[in-house]
C-alpha positions in Angstrom: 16.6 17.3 2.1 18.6 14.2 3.0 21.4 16.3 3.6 19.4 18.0 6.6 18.1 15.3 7.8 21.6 12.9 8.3 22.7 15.8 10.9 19.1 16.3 12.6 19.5 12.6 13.0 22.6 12.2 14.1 22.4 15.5 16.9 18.7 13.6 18.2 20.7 10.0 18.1 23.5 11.7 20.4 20.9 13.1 22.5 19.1 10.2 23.3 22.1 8.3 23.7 23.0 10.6 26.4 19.3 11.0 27.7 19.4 7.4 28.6 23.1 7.2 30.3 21.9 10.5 32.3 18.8 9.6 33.5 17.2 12.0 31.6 13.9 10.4 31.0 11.8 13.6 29.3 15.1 13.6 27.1 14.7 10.2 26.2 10.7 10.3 25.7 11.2 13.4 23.0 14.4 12.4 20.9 14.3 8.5 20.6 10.4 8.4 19.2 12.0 11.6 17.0 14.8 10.2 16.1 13.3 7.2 14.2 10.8 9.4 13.0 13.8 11.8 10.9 14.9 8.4 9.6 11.3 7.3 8.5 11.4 10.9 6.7 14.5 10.1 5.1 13.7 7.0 3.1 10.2 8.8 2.4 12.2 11.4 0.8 14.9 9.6 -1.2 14.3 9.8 -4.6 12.3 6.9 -6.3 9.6 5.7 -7.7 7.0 6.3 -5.6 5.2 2.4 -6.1 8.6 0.6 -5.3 7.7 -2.4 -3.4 11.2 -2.0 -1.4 10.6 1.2 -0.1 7.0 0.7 1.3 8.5 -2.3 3.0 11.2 -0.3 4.7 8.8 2.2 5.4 6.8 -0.3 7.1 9.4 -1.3 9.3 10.3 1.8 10.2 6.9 2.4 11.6 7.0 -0.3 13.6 10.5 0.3 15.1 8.5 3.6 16.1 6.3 1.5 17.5 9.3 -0.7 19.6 10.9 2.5 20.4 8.1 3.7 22.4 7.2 0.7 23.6 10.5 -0.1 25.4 11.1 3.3 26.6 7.9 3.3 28.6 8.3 3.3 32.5 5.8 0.1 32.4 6.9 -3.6 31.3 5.8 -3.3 27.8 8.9 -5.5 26.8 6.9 -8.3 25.1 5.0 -5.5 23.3 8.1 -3.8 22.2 9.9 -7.5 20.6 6.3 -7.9 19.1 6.6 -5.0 17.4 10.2 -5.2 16.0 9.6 -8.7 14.9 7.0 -6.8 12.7 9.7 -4.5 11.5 12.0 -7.5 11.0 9.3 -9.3 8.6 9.1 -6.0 6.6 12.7 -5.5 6.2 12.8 -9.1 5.2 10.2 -8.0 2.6 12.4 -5.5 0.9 15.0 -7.9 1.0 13.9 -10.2 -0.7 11.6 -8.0 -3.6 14.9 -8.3 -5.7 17.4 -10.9 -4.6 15.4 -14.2 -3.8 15.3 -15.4 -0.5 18.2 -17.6 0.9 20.2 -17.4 -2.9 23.6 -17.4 -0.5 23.5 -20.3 1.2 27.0 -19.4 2.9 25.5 -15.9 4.4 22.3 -18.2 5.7 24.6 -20.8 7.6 26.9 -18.1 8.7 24.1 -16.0 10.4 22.6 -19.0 11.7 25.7 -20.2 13.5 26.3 -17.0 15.1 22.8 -16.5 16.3 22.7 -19.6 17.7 25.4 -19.3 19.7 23.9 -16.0 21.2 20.6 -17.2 22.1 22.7 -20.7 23.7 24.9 -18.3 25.6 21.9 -16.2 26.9 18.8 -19.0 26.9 19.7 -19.9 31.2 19.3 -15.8 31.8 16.3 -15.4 30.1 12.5 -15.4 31.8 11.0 -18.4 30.8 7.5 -17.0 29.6 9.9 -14.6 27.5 12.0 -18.0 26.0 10.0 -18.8 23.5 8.6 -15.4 22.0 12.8 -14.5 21.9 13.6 -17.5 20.3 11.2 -16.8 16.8 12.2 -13.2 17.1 15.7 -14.5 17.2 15.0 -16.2 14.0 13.4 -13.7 12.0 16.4 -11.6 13.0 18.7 -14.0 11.8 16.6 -14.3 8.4 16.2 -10.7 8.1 20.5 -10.5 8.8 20.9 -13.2 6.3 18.8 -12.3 3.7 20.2 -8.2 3.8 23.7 -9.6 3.8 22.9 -12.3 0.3 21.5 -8.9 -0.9 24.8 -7.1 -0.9 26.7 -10.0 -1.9 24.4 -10.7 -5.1 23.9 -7.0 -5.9 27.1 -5.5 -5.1 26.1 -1.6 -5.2 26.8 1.0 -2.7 23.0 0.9 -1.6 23.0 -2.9 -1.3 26.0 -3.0 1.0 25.0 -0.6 3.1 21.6 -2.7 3.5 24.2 -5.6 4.6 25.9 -3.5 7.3 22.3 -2.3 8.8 21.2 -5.8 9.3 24.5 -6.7 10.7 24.2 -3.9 13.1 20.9 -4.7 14.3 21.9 -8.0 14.8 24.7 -6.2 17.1 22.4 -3.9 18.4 20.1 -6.8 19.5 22.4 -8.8 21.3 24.2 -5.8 23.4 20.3 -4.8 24.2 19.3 -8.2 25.5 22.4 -9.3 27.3 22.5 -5.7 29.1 18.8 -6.6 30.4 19.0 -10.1 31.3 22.5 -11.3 31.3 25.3 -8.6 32.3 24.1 -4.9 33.0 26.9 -2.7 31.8 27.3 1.2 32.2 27.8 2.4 28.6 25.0 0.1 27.6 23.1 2.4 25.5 25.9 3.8 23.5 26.7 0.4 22.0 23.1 -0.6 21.8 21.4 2.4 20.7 24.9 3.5 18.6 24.6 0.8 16.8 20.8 0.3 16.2 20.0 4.1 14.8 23.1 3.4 12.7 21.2 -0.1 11.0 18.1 1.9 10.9 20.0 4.9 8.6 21.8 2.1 7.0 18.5 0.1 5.9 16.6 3.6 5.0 19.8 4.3 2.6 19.6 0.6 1.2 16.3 1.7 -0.7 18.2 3.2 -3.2 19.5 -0.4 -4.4 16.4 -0.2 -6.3 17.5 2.7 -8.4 19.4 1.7 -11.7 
């Protein structure tokens, strides 16, 4: 099944990626809810133990970046509805990281996150809203923790499945950044290949991670 389900991915990735640099909005409203909803599917159907802790979590999260997704795609201002909800996904990817490497055990990856996300949010803070400032700045945070905490779990683990956990928070980190500095700071053209590129990329990446928990 997960070798259906990679392509079907990819193919409704592509076309929402091209959906949203069209103008194509009915495009957009049935392949980027579907598209998260083939990668949910895909770390239902990997195959482990159906009680492990680390799979519900990203399971969790991918429910609520279904959630975000459909939020943000909306033609109202659901924005603050939409970070609400991936900060919800971020706590529960955070959750899987941590249910077998504890949290913060590499102090390196920790400062290293936290430098870089600091400079973002101090590069961007004078273009954000200010009712948006501080709801940004925790989500910031909890991004940065769930970055962190995914990349100490590929360092201390080492697998295939545990460094491909690493690269998907890395990416959504990326995918983050190029979303909120298209919005508020510098609109560019190509904006939703980089952002949503890279983001349905973490989101495979994170889904593929559960197998760390296979021995």
């Amino acid at each position: 099944m997960t070798s259906t389900l990679l392509p079907l991915i990819a193919l409704c990735a592509a076309l929402t990626i091209y959906g949203e640099i069209a103008g194509r909005r009915r495009l957009v409203y049935l392949c980027k809810p579907l598209t998260t909803i083939l990668i949910l599917l895909l770390a239902a159907a990997l195959p482990l133990e159906p009680g492990s802790r680390y799979r519900s979590a990203v399971l969790i999260g991918l429910l609520f970046s279904l959630a975000g997704d459909v939020l943000l795609m909306l033609p109202h201002d659901l924005f603050l509805a939409g970070v609400v909800a991936f900060l919800a996904a971020h706590i529960a990817y955070l959750t899987a990281f941590t249910s077998l490497v504890p949290l913060a055990a590499s102090p390196a990856a920790w400062a290293a996150v936290a430098v870089v996300v600091a400079v973002i949010l101090a590069a961007l803070w004078r273009r954000l809203p200010a009712r948006l400032r501080p709801a940004l700045a925790a989500y910031a945070a909890v991004l940065g923790a769930m970055t962190a905490q995914a990349i100490t779990q590929g360092v201390l683990v080492g697998s295939a499945a545990a460094m491909a956990g690493a690269a998907g928070g890395v990416l959504f980190l990326a995918s983050d950044s190029a979303l909120v500095t298209n919005r508020f700071a510098r609109a560019f053209r190509l904006a939703p290949l980089l952002v949503l590129g890279t983001y349905y990329a973490a989101q495979v990446l994170i889904a593929l991670s559960s197998l760390v928990t296979i021995r």
